[in-house]
One Martini backbone bead per residue (centre of mass of N, CA, C, O) as a GRO file, in nm:
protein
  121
    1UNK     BB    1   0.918  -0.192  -4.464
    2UNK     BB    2   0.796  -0.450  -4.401
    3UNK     BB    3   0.576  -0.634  -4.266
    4UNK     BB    4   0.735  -0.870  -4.107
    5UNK     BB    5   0.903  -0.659  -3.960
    6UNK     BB    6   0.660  -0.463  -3.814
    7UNK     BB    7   0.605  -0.681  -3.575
    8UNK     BB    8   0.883  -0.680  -3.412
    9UNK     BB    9   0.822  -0.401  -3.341
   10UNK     BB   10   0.588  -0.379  -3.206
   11UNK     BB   11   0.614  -0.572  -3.023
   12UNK     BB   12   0.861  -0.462  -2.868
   13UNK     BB   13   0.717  -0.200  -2.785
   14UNK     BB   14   0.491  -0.358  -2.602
   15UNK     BB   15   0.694  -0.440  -2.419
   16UNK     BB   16   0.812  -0.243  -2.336
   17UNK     BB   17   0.499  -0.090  -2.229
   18UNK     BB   18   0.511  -0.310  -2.009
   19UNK     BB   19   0.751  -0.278  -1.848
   20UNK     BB   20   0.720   0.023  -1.784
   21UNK     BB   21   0.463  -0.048  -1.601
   22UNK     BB   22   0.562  -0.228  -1.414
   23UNK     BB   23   0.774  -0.069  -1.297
   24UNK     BB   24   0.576   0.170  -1.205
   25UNK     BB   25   0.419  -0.053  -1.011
   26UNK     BB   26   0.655  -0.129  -0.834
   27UNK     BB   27   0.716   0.178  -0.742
   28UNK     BB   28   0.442   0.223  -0.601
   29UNK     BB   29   0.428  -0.038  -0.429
   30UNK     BB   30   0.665   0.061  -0.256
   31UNK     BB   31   0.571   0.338  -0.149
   32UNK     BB   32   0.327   0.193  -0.030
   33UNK     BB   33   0.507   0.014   0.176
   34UNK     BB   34   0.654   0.247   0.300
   35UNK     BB   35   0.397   0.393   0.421
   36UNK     BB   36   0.296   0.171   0.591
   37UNK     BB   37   0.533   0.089   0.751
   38UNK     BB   38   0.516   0.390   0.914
   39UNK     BB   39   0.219   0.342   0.998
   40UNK     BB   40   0.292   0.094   1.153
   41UNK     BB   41   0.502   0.242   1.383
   42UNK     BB   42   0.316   0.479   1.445
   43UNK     BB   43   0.119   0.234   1.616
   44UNK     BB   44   0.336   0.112   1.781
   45UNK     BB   45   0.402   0.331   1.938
   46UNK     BB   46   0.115   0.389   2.057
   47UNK     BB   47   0.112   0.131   2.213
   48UNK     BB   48   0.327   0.145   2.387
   49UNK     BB   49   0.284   0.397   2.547
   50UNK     BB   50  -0.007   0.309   2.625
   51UNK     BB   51   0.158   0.068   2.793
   52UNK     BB   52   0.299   0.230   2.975
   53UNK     BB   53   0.048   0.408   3.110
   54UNK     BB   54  -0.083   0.179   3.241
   55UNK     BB   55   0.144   0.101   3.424
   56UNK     BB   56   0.109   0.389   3.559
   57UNK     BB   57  -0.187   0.337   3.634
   58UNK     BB   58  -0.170   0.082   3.803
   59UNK     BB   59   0.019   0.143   4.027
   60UNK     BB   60  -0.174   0.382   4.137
   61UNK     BB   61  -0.385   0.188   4.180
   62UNK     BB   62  -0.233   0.034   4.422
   63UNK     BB   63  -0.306   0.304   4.568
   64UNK     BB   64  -0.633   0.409   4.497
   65UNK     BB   65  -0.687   0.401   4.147
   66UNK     BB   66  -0.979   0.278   3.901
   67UNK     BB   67  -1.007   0.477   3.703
   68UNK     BB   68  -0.710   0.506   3.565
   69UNK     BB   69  -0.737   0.237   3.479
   70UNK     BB   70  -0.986   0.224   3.282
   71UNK     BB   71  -0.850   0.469   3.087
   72UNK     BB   72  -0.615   0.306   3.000
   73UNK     BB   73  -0.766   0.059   2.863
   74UNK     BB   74  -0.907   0.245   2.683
   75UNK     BB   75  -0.680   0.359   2.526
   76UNK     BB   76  -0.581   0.103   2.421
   77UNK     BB   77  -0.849   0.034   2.297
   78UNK     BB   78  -0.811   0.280   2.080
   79UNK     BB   79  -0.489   0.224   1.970
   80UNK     BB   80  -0.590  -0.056   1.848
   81UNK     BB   81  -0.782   0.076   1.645
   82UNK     BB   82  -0.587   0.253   1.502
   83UNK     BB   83  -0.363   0.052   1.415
   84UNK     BB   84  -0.578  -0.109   1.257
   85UNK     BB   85  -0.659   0.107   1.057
   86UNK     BB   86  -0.420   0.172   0.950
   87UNK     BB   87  -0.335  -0.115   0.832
   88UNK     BB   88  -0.613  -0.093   0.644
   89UNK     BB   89  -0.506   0.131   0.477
   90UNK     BB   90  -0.262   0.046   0.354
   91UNK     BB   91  -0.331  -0.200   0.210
   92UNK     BB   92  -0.543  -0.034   0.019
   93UNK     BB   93  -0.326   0.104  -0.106
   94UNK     BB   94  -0.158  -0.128  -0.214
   95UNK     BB   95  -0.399  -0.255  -0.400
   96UNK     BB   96  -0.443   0.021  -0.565
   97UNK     BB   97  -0.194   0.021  -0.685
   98UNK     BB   98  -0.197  -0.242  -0.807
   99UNK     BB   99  -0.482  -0.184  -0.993
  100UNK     BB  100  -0.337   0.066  -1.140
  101UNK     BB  101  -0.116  -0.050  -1.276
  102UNK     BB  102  -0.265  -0.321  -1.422
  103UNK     BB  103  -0.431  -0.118  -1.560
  104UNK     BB  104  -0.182   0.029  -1.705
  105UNK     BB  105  -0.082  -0.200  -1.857
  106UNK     BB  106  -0.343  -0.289  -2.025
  107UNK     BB  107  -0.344  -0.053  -2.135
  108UNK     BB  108  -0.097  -0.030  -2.296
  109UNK     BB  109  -0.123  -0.298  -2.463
  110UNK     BB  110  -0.390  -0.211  -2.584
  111UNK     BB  111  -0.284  -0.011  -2.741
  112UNK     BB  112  -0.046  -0.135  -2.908
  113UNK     BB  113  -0.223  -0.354  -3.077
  114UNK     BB  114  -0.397  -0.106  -3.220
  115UNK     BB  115  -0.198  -0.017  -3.362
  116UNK     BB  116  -0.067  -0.234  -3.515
  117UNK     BB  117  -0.349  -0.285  -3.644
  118UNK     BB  118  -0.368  -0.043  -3.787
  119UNK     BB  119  -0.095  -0.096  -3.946
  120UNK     BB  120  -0.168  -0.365  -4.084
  121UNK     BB  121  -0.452  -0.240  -4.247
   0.00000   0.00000   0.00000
């Protein structure tokens, strides 16, 4: 095989193992928002719980306990901290894999083209 022919199959290496870094990025990046999406499911479900509480607080309390009224509150108010945590954990997972994907693809590049110029000296 030629220098010229050897040149078009390294390049084409190269391209197949960016593809396949790309496809496996966006593979744990799904993975990844499927799994924020279901932590925020379970933060939404959290909050209206929470809310429902509430209102069976509130309802007693116009019986005459504001103490319970009060309790509702703060539940809601730390299930609202806790919903807003998941909701920036998961986010932190996506960017996550989205830099180790992209170190990922940038590493398999950066192999192949050290390859083909070892190749080519």
């Amino acid at each position: 095989m030629s220098e010229h022919s050897e040149i078009p199959v390294g390049a084409g290496r190269a391209i197949t193992a960016v593809a396949e870094a790309q496809a496996e990025a966006r593979r744990k990046a799904a993975e990844a928002a499927i799994h924020a999406q279901e932590r925020g499911q379970e933060a939404t479900r959290s909050v209206v719980q929470s809310q429902h509480e509430i209102l069976q607080h509130a309802t007693e309390a116009v019986t005459g306990s504001a103490e319970q009224v009060a309790e509702a509150v703060q539940a809601s108010r730390e299930n609202r901290a806790e919903a807003a945590q998941s909701t920036a954990e998961g986010a932190a997972q996506i960017a996550e894999t989205a830099a180790d994907s992209a170190e990922a693809r940038s590493d398999a590049a950066s192999d192949e083209l050290r390859a083909m110029a070892a190749r080519d000296s």
